[in-house]
SERO-4910 file (N, C-alpha, C, O; in steps of 0.05 Angstrom, whole numbers):
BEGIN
 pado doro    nc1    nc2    nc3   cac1   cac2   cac3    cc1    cc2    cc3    oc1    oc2    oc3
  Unk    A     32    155   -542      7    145   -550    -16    165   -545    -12    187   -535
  Unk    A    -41    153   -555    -64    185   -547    -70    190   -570    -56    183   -588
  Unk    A    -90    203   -575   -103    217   -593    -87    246   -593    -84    260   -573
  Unk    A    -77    252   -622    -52    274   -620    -65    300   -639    -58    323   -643
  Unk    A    -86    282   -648    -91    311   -671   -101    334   -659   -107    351   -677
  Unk    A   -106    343   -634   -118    372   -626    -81    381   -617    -78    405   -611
  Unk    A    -68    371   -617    -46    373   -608    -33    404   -627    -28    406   -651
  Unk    A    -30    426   -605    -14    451   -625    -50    469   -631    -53    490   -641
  Unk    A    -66    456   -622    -92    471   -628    -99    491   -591    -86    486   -571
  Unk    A   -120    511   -595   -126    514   -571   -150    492   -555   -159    494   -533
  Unk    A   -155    471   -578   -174    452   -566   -153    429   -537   -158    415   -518
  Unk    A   -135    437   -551   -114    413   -536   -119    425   -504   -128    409   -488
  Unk    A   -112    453   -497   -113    467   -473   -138    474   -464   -140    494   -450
  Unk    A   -159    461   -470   -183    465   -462   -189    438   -452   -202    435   -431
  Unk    A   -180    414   -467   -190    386   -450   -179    384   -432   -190    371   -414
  Unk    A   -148    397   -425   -141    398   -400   -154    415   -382   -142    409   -361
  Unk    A   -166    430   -377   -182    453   -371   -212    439   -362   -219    434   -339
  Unk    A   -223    436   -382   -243    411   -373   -240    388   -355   -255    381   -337
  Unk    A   -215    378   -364   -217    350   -352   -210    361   -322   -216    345   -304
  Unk    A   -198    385   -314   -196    395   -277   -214    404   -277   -208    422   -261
  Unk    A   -235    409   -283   -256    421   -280   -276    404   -267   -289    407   -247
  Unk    A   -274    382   -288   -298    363   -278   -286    346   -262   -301    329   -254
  Unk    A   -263    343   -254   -251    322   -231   -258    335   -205   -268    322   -187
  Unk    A   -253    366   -202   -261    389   -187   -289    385   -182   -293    381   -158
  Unk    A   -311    384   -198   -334    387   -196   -346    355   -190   -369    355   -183
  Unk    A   -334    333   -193   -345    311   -191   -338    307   -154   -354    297   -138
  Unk    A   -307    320   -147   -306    311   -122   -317    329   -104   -314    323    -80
  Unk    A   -338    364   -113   -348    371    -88   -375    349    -86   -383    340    -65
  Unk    A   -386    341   -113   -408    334   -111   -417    309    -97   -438    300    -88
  Unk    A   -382    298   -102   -387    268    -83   -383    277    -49   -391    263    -29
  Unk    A   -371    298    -48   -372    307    -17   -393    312    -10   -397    304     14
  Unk    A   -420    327    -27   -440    330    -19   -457    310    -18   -478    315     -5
  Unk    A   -455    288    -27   -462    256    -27   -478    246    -42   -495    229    -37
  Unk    A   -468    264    -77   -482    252    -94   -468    226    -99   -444    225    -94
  Unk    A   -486    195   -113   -478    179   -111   -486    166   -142   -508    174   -150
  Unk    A   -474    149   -157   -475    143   -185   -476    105   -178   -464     93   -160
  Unk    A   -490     96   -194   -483     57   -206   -455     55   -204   -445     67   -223
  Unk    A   -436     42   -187   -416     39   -183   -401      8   -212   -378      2   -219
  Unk    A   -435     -4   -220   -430    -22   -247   -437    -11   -267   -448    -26   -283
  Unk    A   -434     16   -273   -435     23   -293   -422     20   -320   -436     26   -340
  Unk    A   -386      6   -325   -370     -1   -339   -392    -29   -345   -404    -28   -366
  Unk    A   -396    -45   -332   -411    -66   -343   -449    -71   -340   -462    -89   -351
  Unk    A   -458    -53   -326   -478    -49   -329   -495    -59   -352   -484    -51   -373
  Unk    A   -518    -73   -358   -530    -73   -380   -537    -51   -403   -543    -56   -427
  Unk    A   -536    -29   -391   -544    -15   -415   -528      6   -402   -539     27   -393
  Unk    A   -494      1   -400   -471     16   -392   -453     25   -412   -460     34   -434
  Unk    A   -432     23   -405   -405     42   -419   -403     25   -442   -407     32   -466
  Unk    A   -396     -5   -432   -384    -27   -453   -402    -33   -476   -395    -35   -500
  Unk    A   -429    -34   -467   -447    -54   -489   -456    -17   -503   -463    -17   -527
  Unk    A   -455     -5   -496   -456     16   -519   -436     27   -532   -439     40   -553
  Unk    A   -408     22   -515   -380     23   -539   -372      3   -557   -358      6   -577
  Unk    A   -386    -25   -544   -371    -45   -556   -402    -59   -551   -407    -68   -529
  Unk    A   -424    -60   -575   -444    -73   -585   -435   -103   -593   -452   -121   -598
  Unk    A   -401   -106   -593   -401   -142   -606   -388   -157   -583   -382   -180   -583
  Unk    A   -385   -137   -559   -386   -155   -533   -353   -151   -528   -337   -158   -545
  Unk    A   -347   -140   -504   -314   -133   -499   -308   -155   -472   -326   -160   -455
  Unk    A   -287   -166   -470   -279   -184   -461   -258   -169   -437   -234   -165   -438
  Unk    A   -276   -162   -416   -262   -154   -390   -247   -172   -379   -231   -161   -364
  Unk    A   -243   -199   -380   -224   -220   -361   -198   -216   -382   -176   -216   -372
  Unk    A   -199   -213   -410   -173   -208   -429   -163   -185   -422   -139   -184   -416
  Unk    A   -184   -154   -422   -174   -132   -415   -162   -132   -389   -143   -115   -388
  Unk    A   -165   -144   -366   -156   -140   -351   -129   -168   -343   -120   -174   -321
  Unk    A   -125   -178   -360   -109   -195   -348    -77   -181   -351    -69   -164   -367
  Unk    A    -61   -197   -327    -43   -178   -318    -45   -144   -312    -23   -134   -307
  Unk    A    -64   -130   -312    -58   -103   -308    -60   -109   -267    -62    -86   -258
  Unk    A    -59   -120   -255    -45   -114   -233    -42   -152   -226    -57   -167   -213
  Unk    A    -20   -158   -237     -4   -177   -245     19   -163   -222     28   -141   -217
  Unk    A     23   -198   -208     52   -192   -185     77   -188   -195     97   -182   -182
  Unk    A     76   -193   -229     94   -193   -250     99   -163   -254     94   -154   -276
  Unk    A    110   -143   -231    109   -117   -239    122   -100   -265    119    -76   -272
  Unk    A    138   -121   -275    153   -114   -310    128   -119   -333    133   -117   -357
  Unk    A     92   -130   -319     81   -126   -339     64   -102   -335     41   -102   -343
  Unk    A     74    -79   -322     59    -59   -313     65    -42   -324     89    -36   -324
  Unk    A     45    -23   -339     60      6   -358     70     23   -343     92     33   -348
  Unk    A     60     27   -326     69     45   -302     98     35   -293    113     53   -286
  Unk    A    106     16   -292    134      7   -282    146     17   -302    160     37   -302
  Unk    A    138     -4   -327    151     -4   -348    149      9   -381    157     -6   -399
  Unk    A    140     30   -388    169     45   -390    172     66   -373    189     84   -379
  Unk    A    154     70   -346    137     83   -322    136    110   -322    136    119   -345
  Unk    A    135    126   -303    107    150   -308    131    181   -322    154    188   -316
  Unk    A    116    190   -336    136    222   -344    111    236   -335     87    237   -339
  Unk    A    135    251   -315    116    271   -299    115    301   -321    123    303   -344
  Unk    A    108    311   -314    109    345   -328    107    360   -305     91    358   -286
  Unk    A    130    378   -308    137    398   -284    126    422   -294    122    439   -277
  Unk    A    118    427   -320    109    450   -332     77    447   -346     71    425   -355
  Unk    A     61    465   -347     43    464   -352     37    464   -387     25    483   -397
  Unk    A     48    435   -408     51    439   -425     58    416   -443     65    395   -432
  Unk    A     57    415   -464     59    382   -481     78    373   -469     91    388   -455
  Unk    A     85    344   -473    104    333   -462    132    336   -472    152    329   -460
  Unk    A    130    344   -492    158    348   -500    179    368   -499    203    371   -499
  Unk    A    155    383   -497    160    422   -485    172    414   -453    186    430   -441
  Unk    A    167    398   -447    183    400   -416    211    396   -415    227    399   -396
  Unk    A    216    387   -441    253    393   -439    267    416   -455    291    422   -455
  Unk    A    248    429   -468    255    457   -478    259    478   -460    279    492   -457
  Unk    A    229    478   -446    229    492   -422    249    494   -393    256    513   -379
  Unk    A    252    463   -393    280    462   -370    298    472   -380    311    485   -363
  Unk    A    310    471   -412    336    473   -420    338    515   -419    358    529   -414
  Unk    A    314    523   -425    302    547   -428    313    568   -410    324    589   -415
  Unk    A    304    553   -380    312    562   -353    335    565   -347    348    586   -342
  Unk    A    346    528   -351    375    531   -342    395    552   -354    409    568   -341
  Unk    A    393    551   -385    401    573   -406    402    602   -383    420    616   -373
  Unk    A    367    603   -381    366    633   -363    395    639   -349    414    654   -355
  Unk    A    389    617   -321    401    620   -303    435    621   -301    449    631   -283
  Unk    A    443    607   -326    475    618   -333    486    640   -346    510    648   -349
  Unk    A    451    657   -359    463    681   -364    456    699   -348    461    723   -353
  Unk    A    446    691   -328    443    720   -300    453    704   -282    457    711   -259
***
């Protein structure tokens, strides 16, 4: 799932780049004790009513996402693919197979 079209571009390896960048830069700043509206997702003039002007239904969005029903959890179920390599996700079994390859011919 995801938005796939930068995918194979050098834009793709830049939002990753960005996005440690600013996780990097958001947690010295909260060390230094900058502090943000913690209701900002619902805030009046927040995330939702300016993504969603016809009104988004947080008790629907959130029902079951931490449900004791742990088979309705994405994370359980079909649960997490890590990446051992720095690279699309699919490339991580090229890359393993790549290695192993290596390593039976030396």
């Amino acid at each position: 799932g995801g938005l796939m079209g930068n995918v194979g571009t050098d834009m793709k390896s830049m939002h990753c780049g960005l996005a440690a960048g600013n996780g990097l830069e958001s947690a010295l700043l909260a060390r230094e004790g900058l502090r943000a509206n913690p209701d900002m997702l619902e805030h009046p003039r927040g995330f939702l009513v300016n993504f969603y002007p016809d009104g988004y239904d947080t008790e629907a969005a959130a029902s079951g996402f931490l449900s004791p029903d742990v088979g309705l959890w994405r994370m359980h179920d079909p649960g997490f693919a890590l990446k051992y390599f720095p690279a699309h996700f699919a490339m991580q079994f090229v890359i393993t197979n790549a290695l192993e390859l290596f390593g039976q011919m030396h």
